[in-house]
DSSP file (Angstrom, degrees, kcal/mol; ACC not computed):
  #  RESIDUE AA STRUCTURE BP1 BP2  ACC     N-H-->O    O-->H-N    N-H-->O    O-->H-N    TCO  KAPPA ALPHA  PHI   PSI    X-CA   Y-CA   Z-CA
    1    1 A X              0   0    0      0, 0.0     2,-1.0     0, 0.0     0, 0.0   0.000 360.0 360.0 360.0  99.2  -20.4  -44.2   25.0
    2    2 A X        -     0   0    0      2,-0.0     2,-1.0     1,-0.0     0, 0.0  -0.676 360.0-168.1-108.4 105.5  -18.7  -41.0   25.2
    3    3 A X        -     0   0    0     -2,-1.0     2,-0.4     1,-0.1    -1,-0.0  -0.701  23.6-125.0-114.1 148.2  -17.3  -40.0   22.0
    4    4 A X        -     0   0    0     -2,-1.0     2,-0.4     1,-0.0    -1,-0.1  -0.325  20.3-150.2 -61.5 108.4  -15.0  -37.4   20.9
    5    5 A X        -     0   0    0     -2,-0.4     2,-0.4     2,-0.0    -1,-0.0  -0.750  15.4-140.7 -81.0 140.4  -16.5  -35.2   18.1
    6    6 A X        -     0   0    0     -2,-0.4     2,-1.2     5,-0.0     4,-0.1  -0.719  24.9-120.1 -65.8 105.6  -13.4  -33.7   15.5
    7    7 A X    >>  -     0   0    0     -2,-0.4     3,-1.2     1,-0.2     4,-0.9  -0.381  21.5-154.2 -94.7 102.2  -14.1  -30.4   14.7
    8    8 A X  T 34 S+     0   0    0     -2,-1.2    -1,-0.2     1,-0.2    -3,-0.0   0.315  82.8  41.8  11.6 -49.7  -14.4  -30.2   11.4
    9    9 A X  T >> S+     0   0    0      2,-0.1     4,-1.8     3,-0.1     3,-1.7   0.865 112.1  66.7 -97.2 -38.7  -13.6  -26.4   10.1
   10   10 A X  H X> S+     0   0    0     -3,-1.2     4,-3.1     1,-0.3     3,-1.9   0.971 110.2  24.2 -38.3 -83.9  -10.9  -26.8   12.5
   11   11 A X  H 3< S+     0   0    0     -4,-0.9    -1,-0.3     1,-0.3    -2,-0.1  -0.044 117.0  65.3 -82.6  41.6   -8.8  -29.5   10.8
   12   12 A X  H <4 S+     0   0    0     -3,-1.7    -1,-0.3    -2,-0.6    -2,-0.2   0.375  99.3  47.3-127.7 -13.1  -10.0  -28.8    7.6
   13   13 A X  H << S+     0   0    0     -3,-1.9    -2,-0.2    -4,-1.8    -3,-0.1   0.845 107.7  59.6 -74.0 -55.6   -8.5  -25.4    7.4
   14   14 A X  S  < S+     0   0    0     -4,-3.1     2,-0.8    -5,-0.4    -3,-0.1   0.751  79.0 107.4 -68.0  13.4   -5.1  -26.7    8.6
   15   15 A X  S >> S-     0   0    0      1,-0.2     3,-1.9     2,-0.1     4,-1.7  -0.651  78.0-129.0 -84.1 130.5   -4.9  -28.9    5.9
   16   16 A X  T 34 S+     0   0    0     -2,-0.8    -1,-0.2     1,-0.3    -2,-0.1   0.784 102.2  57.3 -45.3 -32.8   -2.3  -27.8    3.4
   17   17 A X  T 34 S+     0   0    0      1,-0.2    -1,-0.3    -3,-0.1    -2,-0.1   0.877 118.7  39.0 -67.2 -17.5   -4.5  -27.9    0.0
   18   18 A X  T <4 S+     0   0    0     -3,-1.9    -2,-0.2    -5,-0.1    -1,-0.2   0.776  83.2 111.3-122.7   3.9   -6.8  -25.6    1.8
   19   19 A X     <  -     0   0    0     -4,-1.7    -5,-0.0    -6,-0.1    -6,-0.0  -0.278  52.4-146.4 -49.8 149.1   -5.0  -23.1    3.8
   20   20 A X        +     0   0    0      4,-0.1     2,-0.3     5,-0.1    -1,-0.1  -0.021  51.5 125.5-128.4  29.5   -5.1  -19.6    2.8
   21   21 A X    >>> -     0   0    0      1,-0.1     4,-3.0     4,-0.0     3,-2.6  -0.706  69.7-118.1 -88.4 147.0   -1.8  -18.2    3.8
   22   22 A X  H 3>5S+     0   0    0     -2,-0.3     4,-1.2     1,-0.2     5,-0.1   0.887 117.5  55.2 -36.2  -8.4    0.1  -16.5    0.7
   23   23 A X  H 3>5S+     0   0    0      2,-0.2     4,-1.3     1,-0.2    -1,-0.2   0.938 105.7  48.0 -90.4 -40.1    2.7  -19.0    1.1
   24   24 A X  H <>5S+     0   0    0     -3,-2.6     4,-1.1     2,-0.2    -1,-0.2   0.871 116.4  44.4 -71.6 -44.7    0.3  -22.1    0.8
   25   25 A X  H  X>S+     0   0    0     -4,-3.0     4,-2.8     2,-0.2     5,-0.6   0.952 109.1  56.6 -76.4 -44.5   -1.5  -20.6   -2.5
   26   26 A X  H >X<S+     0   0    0     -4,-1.2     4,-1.4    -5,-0.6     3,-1.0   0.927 110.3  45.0 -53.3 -57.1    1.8  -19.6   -4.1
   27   27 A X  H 3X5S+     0   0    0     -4,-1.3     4,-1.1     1,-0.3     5,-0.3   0.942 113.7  46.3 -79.4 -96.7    2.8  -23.0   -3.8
   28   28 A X  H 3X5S+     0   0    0     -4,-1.1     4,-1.0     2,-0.2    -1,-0.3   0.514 117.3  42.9 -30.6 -21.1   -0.6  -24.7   -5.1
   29   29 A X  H <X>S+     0   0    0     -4,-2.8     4,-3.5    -3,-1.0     5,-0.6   0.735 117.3  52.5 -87.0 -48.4   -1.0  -22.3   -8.3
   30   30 A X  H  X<S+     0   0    0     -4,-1.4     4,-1.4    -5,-0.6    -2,-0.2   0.769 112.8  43.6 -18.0 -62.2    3.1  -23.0   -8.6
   31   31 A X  H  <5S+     0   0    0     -4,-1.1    -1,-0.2     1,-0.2    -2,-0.2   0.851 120.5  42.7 -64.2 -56.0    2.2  -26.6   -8.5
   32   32 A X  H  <5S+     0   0    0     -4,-1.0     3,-0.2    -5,-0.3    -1,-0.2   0.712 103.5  57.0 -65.7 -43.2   -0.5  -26.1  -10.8
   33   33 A X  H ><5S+     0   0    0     -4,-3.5     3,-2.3     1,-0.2    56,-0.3   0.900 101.5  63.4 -73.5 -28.2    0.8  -23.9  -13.3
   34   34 A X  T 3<<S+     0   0    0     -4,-1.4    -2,-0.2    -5,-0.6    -1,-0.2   0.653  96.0  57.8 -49.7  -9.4    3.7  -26.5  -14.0
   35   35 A X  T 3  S-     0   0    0      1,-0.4    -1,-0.3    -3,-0.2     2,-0.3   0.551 132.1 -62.5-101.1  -0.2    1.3  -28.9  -15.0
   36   36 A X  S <  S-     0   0    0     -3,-2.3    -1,-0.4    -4,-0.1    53,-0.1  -0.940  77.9 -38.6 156.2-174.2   -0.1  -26.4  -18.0
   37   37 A X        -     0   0    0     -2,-0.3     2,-0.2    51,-0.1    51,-0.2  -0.001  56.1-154.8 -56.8 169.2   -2.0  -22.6  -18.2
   38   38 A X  E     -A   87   0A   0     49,-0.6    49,-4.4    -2,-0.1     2,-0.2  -0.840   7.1-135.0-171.5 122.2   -4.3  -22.2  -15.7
   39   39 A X  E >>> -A   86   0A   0     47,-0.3     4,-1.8    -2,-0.2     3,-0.6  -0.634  22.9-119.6-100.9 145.3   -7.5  -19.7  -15.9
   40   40 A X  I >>>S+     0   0    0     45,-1.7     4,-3.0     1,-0.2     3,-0.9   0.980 118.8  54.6 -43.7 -61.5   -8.6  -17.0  -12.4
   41   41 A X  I 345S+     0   0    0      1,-0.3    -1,-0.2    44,-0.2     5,-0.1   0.842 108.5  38.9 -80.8  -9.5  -11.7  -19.0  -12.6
   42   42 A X  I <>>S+     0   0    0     -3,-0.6     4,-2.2     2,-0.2     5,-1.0   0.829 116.6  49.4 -81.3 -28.6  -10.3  -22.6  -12.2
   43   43 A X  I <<5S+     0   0    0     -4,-1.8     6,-0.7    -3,-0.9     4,-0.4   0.830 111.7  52.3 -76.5 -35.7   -7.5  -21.8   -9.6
   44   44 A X  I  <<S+     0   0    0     -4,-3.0    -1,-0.2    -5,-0.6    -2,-0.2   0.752 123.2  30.8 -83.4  -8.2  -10.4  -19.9   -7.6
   45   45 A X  T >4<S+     0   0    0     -5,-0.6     3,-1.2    -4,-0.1    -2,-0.2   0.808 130.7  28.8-100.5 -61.3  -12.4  -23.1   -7.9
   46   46 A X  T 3<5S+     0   0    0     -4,-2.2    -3,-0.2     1,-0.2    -2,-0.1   0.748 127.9  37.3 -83.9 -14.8   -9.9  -26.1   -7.9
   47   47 A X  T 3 <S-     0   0    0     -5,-1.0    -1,-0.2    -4,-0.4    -4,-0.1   0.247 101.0-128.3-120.9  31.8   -6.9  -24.9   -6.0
   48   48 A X    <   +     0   0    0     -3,-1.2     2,-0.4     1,-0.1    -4,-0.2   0.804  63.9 140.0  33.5  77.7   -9.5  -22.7   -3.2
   49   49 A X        -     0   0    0     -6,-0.7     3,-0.4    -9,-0.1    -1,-0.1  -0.968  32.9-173.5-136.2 111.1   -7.1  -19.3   -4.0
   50   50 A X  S    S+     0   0    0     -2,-0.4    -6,-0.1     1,-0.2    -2,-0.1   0.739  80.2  38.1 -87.7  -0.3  -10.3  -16.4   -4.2
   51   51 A X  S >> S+     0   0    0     -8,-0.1     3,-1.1   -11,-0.0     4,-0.6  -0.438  70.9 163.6-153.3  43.7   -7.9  -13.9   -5.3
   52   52 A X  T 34  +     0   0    0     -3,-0.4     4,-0.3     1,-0.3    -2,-0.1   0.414  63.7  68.9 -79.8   3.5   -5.3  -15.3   -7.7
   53   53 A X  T >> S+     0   0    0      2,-0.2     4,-2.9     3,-0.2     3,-1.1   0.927  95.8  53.4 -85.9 -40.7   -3.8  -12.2   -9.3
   54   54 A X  H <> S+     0   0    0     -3,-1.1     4,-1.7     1,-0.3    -1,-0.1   0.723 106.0  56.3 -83.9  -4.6   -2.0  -11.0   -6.2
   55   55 A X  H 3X S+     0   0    0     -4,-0.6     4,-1.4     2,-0.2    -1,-0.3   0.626 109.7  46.9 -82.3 -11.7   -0.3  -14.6   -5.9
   56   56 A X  H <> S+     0   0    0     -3,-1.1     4,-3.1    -4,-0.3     5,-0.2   0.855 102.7  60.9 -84.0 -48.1    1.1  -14.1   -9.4
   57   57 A X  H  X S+     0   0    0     -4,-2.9     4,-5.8     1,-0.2     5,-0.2   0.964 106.2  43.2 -52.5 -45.8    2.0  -11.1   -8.5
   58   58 A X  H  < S+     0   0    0     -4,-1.7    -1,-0.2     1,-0.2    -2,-0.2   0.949 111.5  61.5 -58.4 -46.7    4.5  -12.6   -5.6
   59   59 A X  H ><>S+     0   0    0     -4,-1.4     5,-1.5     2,-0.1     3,-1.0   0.935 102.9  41.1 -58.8 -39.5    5.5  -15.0   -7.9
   60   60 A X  H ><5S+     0   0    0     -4,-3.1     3,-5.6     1,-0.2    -2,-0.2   0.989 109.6  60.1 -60.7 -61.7    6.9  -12.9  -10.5
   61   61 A X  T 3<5S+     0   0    0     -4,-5.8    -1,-0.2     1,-0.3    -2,-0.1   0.552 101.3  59.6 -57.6  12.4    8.5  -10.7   -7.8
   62   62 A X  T < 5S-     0   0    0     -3,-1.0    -1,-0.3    -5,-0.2    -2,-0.2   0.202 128.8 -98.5-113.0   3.4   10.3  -13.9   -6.8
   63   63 A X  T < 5S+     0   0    0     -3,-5.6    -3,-0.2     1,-0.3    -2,-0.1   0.063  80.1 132.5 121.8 -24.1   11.8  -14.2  -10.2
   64   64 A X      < -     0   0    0     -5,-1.5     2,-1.0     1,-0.1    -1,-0.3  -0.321  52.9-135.6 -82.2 155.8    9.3  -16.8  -12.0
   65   65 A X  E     +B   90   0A   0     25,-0.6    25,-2.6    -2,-0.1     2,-0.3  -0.781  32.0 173.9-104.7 110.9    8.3  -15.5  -15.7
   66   66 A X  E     -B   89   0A   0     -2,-1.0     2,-0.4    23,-0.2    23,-0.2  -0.970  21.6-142.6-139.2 141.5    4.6  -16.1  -15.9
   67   67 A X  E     -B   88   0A   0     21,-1.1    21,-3.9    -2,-0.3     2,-0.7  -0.631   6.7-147.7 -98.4 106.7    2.5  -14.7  -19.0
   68   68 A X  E     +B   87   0A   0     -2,-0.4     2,-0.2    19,-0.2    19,-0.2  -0.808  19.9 177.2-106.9 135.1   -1.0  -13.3  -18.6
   69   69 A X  E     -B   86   0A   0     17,-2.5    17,-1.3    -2,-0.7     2,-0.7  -0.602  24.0-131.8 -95.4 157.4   -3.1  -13.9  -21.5
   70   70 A X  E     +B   85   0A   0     -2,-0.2    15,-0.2    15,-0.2    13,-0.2  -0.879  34.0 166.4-128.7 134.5   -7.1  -12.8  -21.5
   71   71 A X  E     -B   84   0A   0     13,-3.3    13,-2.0    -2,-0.7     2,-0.4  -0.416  37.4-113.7 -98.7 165.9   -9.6  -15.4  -22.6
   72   72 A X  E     -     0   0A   0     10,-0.2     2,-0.3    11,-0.2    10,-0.2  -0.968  36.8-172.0-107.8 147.8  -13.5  -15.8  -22.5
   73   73 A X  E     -B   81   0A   0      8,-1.9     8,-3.1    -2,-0.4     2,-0.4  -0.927  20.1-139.1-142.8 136.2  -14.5  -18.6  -20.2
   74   74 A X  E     -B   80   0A   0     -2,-0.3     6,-0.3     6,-0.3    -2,-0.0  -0.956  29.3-141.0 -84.2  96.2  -17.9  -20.1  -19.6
   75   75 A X        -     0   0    0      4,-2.2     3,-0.1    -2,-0.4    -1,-0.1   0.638  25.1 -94.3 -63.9-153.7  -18.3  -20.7  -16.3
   76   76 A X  S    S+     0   0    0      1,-0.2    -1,-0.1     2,-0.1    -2,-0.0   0.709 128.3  55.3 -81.3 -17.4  -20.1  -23.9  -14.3
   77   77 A X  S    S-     0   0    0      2,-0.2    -1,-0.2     1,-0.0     3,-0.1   0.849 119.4-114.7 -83.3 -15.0  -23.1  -21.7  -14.3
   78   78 A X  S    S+     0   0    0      1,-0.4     2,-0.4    -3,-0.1    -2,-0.1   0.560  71.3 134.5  89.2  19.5  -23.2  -21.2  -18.1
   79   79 A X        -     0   0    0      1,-0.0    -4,-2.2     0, 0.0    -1,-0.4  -0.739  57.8-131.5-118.9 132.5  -22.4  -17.3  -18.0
   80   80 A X  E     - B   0  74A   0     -2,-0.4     2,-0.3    -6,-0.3    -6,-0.3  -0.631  21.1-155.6-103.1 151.4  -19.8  -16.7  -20.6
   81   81 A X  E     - B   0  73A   0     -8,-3.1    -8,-1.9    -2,-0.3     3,-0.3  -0.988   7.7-159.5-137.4 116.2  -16.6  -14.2  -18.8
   82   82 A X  E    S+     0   0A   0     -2,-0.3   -10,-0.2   -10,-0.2   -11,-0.1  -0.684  72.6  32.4 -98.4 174.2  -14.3  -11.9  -21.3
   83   83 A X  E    S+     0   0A   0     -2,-0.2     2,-0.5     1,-0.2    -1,-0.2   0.747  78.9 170.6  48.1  41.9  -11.3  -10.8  -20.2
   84   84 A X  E     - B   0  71A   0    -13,-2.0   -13,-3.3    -3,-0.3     2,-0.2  -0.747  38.5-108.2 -90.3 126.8  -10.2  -13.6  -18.0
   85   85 A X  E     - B   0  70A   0     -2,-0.5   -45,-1.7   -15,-0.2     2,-0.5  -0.372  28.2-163.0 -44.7 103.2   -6.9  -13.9  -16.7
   86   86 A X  E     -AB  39  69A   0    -17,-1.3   -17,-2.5   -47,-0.2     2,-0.5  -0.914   4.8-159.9 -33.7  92.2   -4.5  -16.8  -18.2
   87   87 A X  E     +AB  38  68A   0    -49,-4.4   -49,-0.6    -2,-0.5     2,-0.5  -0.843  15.1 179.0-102.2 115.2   -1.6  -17.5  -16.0
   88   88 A X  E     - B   0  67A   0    -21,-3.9   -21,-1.1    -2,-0.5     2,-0.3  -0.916  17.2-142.8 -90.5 140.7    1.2  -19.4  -18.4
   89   89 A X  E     - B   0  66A   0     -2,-0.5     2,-0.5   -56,-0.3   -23,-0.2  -0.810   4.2-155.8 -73.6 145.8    4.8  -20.5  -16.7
   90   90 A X  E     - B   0  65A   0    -25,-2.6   -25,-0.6    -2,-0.3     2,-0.1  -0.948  15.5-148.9-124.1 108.7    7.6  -20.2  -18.5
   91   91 A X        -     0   0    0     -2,-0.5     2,-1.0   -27,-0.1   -25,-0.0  -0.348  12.8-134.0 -71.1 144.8   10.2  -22.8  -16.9
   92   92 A X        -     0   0    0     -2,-0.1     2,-0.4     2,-0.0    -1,-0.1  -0.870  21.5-165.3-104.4 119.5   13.9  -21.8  -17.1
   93   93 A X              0   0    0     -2,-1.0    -2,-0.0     1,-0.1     0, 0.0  -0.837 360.0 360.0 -89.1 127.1   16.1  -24.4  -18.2
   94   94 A X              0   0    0     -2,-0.4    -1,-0.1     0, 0.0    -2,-0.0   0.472 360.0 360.0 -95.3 360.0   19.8  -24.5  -17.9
């Protein structure tokens, strides 16, 4: 029985939710902030982005108005975080 092993890290980076080109994370916090606010440490957990400030930044220089607030968050570990990054959207309606 000779079977073909997948490799794993291979086709699990090219999958879109988890790629890590700017272009793929701008588009998941994009995705993400439409649905509500969205905190640095939940976009660095649920949408795999380790770095989410410089994808905000590209989004604003592409015209969308997004609002940073700073909050305290308790993380998964129980370790309380001040001055945590908020990202709001502000959709433009015509």
């Amino acid at each position: 029985m000779d079977k073909k092993k997948t490799n794993q890290a291979t086709s699990h980076n090219q999958s879109p939710c988890h790629s890590t080109s700017a272009f793929a994370q701008r588009a998941r916090i994009l995705e993400r902030l439409r649905q509500g606010p969205a905190d640095t440490l939940s976009i660095r957990c649920d949408l795999s982005v380790l770095m989410p400030a410089p994808r905000i930044l590209e989004l604003k220089q592409r015209g969308f108005t997004i609002e940073t607030l700073r909050i305290s968050v308790i993380d998964d570990n129980g370790t309380l975080h001040h001055g945590v990054a908020l990202y709001v959207l502000s959709e433009v309606t015509e």
